[in-house]
N, CA, C and O atoms as a GROMACS GRO file, in nm:
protein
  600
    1UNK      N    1   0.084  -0.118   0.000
    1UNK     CA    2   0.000   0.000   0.000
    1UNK      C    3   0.088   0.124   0.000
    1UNK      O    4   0.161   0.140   0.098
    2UNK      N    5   0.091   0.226  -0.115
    2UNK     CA    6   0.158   0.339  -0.112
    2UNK      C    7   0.077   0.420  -0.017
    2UNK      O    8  -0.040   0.393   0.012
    3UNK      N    9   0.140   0.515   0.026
    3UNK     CA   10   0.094   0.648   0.101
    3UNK      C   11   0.187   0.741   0.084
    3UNK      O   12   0.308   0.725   0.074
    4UNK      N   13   0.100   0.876   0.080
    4UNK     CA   14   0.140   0.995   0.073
    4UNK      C   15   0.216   0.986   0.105
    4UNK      O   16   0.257   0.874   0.134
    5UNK      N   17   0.311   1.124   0.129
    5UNK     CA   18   0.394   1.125   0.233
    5UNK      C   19   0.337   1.281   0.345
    5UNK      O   20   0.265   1.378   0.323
    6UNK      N   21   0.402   1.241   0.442
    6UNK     CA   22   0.323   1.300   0.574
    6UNK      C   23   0.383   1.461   0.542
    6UNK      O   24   0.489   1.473   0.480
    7UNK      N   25   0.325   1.554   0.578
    7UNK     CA   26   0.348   1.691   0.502
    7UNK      C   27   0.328   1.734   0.666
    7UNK      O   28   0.234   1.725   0.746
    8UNK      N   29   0.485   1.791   0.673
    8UNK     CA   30   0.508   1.825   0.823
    8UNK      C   31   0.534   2.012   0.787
    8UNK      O   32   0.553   2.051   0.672
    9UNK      N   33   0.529   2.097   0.894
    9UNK     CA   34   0.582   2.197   0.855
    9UNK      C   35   0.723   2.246   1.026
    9UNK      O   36   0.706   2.269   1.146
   10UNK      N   37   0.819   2.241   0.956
   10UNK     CA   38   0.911   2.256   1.086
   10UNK      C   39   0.913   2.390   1.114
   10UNK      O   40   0.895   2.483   1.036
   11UNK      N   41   0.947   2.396   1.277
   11UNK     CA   42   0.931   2.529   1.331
   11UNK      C   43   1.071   2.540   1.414
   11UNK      O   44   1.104   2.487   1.521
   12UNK      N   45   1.158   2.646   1.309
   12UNK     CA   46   1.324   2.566   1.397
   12UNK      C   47   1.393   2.705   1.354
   12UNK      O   48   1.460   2.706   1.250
   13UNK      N   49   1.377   2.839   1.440
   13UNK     CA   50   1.450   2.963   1.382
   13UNK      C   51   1.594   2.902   1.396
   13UNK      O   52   1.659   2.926   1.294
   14UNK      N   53   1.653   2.843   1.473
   14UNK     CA   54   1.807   2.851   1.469
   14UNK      C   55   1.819   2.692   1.530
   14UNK      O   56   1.741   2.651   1.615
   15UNK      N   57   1.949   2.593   1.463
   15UNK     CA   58   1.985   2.503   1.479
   15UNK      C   59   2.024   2.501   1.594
   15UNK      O   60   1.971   2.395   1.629
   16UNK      N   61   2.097   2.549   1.716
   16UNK     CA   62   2.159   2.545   1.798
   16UNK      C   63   2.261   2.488   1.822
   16UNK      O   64   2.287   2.468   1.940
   17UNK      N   65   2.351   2.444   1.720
   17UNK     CA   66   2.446   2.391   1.702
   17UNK      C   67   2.443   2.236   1.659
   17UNK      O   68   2.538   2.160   1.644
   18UNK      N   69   2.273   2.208   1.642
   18UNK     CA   70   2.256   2.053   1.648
   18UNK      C   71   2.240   2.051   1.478
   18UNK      O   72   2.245   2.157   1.416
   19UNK      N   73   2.221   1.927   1.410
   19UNK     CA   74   2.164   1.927   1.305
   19UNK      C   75   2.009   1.917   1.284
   19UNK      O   76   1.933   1.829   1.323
   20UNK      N   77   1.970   2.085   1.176
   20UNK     CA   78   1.848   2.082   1.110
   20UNK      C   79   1.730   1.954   1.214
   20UNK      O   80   1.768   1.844   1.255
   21UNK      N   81   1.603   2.006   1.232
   21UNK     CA   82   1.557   1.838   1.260
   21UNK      C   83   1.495   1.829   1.128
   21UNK      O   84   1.441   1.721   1.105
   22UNK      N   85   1.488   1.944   1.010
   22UNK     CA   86   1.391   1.869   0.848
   22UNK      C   87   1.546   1.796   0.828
   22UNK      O   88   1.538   1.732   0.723
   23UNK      N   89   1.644   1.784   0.870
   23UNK     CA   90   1.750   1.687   0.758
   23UNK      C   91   1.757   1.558   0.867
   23UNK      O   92   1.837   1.475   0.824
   24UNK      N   93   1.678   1.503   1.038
   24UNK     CA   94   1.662   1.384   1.047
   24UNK      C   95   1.495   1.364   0.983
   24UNK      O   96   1.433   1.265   1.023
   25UNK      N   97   1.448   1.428   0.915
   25UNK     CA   98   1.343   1.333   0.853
   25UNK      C   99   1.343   1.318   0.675
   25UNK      O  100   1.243   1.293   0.608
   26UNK      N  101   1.485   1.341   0.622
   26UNK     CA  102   1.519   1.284   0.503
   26UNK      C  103   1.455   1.134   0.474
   26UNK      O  104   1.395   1.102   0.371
   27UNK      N  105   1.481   1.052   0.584
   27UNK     CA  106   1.470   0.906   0.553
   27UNK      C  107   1.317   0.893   0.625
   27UNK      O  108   1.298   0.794   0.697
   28UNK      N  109   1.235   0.966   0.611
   28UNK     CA  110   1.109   0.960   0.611
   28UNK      C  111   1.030   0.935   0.535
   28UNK      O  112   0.924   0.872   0.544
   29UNK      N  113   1.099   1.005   0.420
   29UNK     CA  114   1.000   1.059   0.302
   29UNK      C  115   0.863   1.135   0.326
   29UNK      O  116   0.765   1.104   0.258
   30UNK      N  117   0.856   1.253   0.442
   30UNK     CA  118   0.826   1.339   0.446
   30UNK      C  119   0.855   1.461   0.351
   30UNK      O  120   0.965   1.500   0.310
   31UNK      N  121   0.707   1.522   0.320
   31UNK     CA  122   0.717   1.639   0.251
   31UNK      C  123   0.745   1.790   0.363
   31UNK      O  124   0.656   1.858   0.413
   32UNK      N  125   0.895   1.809   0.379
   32UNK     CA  126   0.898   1.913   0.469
   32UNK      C  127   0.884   2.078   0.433
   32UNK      O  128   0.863   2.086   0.312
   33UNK      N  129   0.886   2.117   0.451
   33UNK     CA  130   0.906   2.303   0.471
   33UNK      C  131   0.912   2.354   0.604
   33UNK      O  132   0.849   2.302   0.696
   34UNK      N  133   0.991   2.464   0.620
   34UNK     CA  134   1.077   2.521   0.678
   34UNK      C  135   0.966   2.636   0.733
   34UNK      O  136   0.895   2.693   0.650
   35UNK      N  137   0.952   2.671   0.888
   35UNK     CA  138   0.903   2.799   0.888
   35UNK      C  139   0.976   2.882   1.009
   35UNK      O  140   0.978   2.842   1.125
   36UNK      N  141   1.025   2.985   0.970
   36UNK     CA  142   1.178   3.040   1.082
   36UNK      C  143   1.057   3.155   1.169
   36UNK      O  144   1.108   3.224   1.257
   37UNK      N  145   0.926   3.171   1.148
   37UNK     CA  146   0.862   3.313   1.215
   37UNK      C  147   0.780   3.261   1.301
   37UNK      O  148   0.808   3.148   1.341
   38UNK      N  149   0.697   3.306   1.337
   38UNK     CA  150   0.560   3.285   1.412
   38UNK      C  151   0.465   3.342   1.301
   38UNK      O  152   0.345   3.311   1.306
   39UNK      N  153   0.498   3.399   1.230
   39UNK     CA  154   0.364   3.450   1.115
   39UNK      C  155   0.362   3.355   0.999
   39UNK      O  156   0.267   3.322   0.928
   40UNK      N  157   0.518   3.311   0.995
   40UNK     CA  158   0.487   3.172   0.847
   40UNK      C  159   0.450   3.064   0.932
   40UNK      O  160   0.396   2.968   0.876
   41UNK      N  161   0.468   3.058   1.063
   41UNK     CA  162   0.425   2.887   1.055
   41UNK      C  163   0.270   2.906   1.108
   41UNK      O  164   0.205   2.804   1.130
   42UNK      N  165   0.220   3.012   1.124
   42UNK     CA  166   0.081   3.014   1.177
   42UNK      C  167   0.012   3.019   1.027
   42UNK      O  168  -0.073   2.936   0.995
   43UNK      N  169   0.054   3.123   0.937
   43UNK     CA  170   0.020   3.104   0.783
   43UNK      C  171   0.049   2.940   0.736
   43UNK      O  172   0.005   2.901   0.628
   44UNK      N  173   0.086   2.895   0.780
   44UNK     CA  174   0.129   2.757   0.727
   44UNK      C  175   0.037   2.680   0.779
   44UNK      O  176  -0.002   2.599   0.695
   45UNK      N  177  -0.048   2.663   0.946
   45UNK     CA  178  -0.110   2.565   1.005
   45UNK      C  179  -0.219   2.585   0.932
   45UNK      O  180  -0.279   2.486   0.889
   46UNK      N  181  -0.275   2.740   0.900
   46UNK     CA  182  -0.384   2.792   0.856
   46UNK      C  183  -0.395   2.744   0.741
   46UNK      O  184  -0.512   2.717   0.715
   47UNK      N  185  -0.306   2.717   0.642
   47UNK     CA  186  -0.324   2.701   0.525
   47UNK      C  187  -0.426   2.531   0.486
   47UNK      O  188  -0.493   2.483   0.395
   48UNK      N  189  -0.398   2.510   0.566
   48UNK     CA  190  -0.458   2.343   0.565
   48UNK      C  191  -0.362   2.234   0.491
   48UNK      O  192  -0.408   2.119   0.489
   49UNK      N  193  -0.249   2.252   0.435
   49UNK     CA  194  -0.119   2.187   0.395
   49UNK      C  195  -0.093   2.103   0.454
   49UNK      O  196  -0.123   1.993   0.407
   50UNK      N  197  -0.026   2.111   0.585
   50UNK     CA  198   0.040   2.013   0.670
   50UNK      C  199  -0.040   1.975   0.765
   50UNK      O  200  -0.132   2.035   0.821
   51UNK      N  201   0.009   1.852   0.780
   51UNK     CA  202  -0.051   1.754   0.876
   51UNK      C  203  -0.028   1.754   1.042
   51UNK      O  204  -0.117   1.738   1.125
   52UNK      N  205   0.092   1.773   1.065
   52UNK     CA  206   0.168   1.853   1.147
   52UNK      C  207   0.282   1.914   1.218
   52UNK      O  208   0.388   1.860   1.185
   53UNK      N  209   0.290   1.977   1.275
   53UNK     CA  210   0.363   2.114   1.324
   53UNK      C  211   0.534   2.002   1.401
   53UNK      O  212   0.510   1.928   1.496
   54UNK      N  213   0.626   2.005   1.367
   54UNK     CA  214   0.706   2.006   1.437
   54UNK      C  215   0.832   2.084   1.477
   54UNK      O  216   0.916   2.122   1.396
   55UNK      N  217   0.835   2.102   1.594
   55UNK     CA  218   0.838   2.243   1.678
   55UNK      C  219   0.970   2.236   1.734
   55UNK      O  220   0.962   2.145   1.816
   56UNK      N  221   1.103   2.288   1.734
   56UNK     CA  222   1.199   2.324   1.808
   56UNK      C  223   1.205   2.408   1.881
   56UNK      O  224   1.229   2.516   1.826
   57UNK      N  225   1.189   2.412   2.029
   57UNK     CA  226   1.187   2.449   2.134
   57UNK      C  227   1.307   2.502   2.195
   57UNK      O  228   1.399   2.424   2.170
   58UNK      N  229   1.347   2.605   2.267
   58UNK     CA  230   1.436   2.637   2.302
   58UNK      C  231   1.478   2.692   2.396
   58UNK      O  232   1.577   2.756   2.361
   59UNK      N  233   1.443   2.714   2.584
   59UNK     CA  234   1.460   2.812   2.646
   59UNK      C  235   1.526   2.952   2.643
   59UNK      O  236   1.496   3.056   2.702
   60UNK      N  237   1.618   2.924   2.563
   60UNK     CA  238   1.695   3.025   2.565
   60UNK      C  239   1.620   3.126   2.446
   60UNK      O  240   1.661   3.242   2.441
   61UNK      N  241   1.519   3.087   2.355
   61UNK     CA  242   1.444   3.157   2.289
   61UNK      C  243   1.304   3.240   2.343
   61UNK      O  244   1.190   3.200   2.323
   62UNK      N  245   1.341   3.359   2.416
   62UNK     CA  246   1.180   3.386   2.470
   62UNK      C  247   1.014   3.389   2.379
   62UNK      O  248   0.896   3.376   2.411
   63UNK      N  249   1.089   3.414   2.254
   63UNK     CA  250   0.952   3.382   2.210
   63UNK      C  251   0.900   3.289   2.141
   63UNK      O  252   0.805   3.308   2.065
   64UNK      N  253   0.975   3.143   2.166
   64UNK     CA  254   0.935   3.028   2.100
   64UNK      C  255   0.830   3.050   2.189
   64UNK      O  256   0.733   3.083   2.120
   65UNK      N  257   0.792   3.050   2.342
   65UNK     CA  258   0.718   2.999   2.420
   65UNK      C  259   0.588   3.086   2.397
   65UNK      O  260   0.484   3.040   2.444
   66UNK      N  261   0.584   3.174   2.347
   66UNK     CA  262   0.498   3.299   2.282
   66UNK      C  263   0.418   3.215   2.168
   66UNK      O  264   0.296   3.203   2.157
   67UNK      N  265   0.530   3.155   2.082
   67UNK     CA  266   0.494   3.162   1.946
   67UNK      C  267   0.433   3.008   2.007
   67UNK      O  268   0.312   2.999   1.985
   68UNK      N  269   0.487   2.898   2.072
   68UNK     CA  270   0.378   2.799   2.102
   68UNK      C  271   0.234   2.845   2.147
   68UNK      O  272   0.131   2.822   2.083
   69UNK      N  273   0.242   2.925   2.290
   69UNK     CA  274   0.128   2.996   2.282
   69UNK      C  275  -0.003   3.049   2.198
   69UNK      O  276  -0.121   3.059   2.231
   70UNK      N  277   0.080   3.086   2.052
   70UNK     CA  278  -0.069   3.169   2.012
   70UNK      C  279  -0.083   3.053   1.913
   70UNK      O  280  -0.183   3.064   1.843
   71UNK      N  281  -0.004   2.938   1.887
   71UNK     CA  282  -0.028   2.807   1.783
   71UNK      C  283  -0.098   2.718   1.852
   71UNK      O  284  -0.135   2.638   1.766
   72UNK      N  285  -0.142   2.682   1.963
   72UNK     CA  286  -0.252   2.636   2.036
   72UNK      C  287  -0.379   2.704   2.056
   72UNK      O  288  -0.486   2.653   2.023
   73UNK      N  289  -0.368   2.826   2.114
   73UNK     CA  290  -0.495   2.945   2.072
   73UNK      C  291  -0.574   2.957   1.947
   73UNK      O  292  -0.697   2.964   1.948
   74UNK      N  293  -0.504   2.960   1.843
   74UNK     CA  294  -0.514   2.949   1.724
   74UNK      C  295  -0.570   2.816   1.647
   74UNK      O  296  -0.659   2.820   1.562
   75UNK      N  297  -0.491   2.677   1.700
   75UNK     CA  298  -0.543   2.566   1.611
   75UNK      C  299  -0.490   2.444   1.728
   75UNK      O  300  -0.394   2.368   1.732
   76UNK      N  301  -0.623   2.473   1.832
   76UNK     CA  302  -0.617   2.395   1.941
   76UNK      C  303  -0.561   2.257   1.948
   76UNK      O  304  -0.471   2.229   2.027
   77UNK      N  305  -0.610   2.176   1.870
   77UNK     CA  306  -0.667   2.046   1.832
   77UNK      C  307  -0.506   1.952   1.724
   77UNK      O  308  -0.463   1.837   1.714
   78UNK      N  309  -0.455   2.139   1.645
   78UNK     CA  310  -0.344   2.053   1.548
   78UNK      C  311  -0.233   1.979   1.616
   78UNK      O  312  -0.180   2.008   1.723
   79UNK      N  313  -0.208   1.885   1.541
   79UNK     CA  314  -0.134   1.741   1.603
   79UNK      C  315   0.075   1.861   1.611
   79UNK      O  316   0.160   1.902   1.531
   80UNK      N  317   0.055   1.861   1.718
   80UNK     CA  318   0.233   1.930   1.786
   80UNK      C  319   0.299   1.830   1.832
   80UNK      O  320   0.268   1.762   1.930
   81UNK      N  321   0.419   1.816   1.742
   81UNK     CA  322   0.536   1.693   1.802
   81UNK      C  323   0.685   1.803   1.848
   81UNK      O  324   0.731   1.864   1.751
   82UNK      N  325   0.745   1.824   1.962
   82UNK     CA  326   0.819   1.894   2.030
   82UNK      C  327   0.939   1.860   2.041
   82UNK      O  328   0.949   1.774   2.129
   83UNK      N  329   1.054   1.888   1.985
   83UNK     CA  330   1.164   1.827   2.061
   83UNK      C  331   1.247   1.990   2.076
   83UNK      O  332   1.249   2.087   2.000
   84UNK      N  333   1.318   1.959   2.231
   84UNK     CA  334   1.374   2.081   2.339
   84UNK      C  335   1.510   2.100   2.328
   84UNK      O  336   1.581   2.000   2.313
   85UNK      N  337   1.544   2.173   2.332
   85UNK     CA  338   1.724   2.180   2.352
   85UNK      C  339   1.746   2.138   2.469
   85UNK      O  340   1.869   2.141   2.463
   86UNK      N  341   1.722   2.096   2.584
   86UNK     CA  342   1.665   2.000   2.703
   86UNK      C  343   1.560   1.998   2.750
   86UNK      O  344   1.455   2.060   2.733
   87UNK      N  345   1.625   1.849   2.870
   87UNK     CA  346   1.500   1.788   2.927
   87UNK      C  347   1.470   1.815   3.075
   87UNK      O  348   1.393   1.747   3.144
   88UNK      N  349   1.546   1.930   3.118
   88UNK     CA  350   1.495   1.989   3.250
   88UNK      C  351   1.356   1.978   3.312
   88UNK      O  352   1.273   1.937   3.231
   89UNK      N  353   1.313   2.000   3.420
   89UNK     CA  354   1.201   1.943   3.487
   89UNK      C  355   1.097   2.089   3.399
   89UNK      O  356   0.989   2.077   3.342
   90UNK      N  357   1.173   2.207   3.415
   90UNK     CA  358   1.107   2.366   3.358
   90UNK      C  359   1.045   2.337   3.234
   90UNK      O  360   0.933   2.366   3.193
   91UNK      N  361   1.149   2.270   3.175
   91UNK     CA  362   1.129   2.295   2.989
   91UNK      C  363   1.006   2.153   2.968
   91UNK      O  364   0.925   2.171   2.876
   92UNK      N  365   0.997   2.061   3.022
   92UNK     CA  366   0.896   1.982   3.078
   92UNK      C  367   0.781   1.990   3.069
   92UNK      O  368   0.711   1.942   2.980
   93UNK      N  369   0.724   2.097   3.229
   93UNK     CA  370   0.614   2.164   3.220
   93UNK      C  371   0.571   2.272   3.138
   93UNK      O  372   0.452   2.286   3.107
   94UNK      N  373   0.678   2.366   3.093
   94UNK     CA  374   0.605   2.426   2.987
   94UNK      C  375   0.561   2.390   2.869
   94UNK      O  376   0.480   2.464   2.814
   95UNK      N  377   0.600   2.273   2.806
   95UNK     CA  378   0.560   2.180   2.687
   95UNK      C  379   0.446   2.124   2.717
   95UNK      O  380   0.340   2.140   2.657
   96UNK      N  381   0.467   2.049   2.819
   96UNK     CA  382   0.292   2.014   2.844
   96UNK      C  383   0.206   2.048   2.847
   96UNK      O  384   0.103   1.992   2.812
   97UNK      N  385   0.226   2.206   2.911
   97UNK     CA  386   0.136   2.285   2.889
   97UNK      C  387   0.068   2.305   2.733
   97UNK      O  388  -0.020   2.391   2.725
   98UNK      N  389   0.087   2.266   2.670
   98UNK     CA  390   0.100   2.315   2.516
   98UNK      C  391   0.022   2.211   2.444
   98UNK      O  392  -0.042   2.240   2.343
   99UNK      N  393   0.026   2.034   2.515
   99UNK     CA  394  -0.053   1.941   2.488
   99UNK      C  395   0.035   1.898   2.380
   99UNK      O  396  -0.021   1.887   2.271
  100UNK      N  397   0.155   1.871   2.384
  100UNK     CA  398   0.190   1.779   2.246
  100UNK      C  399   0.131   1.640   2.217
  100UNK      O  400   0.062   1.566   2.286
  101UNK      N  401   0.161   1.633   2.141
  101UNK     CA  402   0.146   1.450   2.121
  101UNK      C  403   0.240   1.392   2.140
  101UNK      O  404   0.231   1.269   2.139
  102UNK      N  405   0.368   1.453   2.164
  102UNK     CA  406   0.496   1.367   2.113
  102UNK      C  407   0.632   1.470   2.189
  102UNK      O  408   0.660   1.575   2.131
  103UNK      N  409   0.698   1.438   2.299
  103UNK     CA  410   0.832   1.558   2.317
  103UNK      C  411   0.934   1.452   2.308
  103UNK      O  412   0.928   1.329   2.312
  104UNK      N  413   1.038   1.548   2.294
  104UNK     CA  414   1.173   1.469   2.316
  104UNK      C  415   1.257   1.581   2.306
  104UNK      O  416   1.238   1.678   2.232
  105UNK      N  417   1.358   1.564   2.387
  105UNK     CA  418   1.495   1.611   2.400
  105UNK      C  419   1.573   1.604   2.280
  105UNK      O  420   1.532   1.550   2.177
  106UNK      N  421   1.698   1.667   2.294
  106UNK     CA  422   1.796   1.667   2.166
  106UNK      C  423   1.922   1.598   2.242
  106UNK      O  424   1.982   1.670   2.323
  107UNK      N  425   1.960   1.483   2.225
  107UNK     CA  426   1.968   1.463   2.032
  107UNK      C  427   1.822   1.344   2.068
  107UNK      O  428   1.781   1.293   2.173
  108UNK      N  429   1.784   1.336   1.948
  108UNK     CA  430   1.653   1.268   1.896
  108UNK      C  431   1.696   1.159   1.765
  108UNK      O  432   1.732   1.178   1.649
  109UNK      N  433   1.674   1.053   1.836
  109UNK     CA  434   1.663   0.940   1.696
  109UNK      C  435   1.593   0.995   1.592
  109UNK      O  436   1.493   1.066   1.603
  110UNK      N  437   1.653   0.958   1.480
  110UNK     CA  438   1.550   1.016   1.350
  110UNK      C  439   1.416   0.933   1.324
  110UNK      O  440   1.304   0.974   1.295
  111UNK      N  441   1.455   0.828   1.340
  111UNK     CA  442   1.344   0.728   1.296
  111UNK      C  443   1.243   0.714   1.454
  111UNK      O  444   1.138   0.650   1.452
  112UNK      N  445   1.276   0.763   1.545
  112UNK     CA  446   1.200   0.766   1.647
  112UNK      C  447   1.107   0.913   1.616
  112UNK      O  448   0.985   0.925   1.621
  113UNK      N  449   1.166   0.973   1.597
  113UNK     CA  450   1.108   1.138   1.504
  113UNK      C  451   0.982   1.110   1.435
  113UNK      O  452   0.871   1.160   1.459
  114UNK      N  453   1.009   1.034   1.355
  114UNK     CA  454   0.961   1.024   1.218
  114UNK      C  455   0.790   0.938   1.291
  114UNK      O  456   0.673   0.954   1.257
  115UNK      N  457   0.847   0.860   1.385
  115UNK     CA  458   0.724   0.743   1.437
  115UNK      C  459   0.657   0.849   1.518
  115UNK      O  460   0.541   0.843   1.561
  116UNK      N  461   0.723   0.923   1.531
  116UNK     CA  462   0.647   0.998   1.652
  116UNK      C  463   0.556   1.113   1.566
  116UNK      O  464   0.488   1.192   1.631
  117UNK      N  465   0.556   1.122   1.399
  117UNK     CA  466   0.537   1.243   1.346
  117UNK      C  467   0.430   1.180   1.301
  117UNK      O  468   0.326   1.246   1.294
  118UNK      N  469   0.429   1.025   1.255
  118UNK     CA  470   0.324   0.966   1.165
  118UNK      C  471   0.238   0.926   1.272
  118UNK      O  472   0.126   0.897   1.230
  119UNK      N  473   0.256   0.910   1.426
  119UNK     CA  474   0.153   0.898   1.535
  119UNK      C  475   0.057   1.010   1.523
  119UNK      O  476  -0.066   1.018   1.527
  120UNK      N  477   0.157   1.096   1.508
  120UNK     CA  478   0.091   1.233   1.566
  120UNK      C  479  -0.058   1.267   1.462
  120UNK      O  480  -0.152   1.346   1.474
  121UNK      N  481  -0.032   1.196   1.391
  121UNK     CA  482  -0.107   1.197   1.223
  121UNK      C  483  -0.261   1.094   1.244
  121UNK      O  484  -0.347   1.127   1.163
  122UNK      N  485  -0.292   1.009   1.316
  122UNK     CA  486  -0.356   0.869   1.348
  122UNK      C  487  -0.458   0.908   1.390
  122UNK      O  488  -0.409   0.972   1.482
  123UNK      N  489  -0.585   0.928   1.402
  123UNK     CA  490  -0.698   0.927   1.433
  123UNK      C  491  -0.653   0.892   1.581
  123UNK      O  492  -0.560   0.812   1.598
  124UNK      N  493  -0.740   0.970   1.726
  124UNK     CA  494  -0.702   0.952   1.876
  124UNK      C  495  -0.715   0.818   1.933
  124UNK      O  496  -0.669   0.793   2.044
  125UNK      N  497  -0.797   0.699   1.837
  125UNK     CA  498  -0.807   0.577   1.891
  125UNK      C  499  -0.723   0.471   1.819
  125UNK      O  500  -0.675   0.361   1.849
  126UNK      N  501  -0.724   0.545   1.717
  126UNK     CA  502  -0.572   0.480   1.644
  126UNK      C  503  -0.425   0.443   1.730
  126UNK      O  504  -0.360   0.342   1.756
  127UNK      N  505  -0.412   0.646   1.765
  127UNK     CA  506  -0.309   0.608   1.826
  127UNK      C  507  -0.289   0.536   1.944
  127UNK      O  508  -0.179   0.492   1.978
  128UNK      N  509  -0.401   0.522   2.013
  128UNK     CA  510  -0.388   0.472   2.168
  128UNK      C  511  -0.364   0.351   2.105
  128UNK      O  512  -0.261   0.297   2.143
  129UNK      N  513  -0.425   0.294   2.022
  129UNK     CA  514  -0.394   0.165   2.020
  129UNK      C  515  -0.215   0.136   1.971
  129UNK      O  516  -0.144   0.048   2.021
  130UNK      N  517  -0.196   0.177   1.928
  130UNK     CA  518  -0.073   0.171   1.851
  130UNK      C  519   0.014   0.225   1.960
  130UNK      O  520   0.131   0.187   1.955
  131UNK      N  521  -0.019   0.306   2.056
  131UNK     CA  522   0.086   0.330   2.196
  131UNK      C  523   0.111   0.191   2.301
  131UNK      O  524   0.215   0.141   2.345
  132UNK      N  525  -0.024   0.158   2.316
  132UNK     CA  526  -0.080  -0.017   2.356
  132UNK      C  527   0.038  -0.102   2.293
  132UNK      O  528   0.126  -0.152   2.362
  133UNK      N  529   0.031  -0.113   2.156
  133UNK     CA  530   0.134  -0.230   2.116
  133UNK      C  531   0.254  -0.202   2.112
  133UNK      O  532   0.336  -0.294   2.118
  134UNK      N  533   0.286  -0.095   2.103
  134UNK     CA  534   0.442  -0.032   2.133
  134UNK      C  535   0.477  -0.036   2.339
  134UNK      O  536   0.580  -0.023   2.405
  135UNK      N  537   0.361  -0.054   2.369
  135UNK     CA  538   0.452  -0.065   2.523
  135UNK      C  539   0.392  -0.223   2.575
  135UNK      O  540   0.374  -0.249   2.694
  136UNK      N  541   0.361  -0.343   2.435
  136UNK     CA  542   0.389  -0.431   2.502
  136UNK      C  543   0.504  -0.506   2.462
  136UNK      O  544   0.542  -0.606   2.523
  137UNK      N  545   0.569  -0.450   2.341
  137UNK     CA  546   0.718  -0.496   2.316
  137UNK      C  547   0.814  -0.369   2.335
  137UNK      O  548   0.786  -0.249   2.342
  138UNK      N  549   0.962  -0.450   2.341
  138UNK     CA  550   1.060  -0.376   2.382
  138UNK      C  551   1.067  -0.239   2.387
  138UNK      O  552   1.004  -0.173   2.304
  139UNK      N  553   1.147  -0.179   2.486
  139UNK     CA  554   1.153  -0.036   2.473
  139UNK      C  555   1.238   0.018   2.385
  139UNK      O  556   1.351  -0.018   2.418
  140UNK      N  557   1.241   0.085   2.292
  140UNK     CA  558   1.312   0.120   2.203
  140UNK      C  559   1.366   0.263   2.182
  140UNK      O  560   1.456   0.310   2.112
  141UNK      N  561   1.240   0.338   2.308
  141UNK     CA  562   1.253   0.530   2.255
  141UNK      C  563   1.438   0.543   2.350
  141UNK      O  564   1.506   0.467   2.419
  142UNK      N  565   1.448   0.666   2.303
  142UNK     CA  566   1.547   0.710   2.388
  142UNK      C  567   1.510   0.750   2.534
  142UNK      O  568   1.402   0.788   2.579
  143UNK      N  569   1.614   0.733   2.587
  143UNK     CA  570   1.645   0.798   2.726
  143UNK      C  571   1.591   0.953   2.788
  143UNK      O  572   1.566   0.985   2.905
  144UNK      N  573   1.582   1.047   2.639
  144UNK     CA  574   1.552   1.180   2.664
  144UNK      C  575   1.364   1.174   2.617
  144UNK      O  576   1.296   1.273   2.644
  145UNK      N  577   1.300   1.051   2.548
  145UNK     CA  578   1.197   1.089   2.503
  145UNK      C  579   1.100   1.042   2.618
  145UNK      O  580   1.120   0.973   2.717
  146UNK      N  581   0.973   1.113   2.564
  146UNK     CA  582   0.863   1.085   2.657
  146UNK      C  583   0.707   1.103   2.614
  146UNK      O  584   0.663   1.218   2.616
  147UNK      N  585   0.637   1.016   2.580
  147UNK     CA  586   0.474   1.027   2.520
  147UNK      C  587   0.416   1.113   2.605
  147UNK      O  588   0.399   1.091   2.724
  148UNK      N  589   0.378   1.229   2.536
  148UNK     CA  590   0.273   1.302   2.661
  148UNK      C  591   0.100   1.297   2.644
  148UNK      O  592   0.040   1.342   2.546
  149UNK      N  593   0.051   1.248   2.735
  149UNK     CA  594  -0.089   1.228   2.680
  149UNK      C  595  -0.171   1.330   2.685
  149UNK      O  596  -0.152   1.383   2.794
  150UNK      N  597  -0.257   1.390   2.622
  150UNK     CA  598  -0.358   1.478   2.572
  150UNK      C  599  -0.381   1.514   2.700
  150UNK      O  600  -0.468   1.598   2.726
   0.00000   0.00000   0.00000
């Protein structure tokens, strides 16, 4: 069975010295684009294009936490996968706050990325189920990741 490919839009003003996260979802075959503002990636959720939002987080950025802010206000419901420049207890609760589907720390498996992008995508009983069979075999996520539930 072919399928699309999952049409993400990344939200990543500055690398932080890590690599791009649109260049760990090369081996996705995700359709990516790039949005460095709070006005393109809100023009972007709006547009009805992408499926969803994945978000580089940054404390040291004061207005990522702004720009998460008015992208929940805005499009309550759209599927947000998060990964942080850390995993401090702070940077934590403010993500949750936000309701992702999906956080993780940096560095981030790609292919754990990618599972976590096409979850984020699944109808809400889909995914439970598919969280179900992933925590009755081996653990596989990283050390820094963590499912956050709705």
């Amino acid at each position: 069975m072919d399928m699309a490919p999952l049409r993400v839009i990344v939200f990543e003003p500055a690398a932080d010295g890590e690599p791009p996260l649109r260049d760990l979802l090369a081996a996705c075959g995700c359709e990516v684009s790039a949005a460095s503002t709070a006005d393109a990636l809100v023009d972007a959720v709006g547009s009805g294009h992408y499926q969803v939002v994945l978000f580089a987080f940054s404390p040291d950025r004061p207005d990522d936490l702004v720009t998460l802010r008015l992208l929940r206000r805005l499009a309550a419901d759209f599927p947000l996968v998060v990964v942080a420049s850390d995993a401090s207890l702070e940077v934590r609760r403010l993500i949750q706050t936000m309701r992702p589907v999906y956080f993780a720390a940096r560095p981030v498996d790609s292919d754990e990325l990618c599972e976590a992008l096409r979850d984020a995508c699944l109808p809400p009983r889909r995914a439970a189920r598919a969280d179900a069979e992933q925590d009755r075999g081996p653990d596989h996520g990283s050390p820094h990741s963590k499912r956050l539930s709705a």
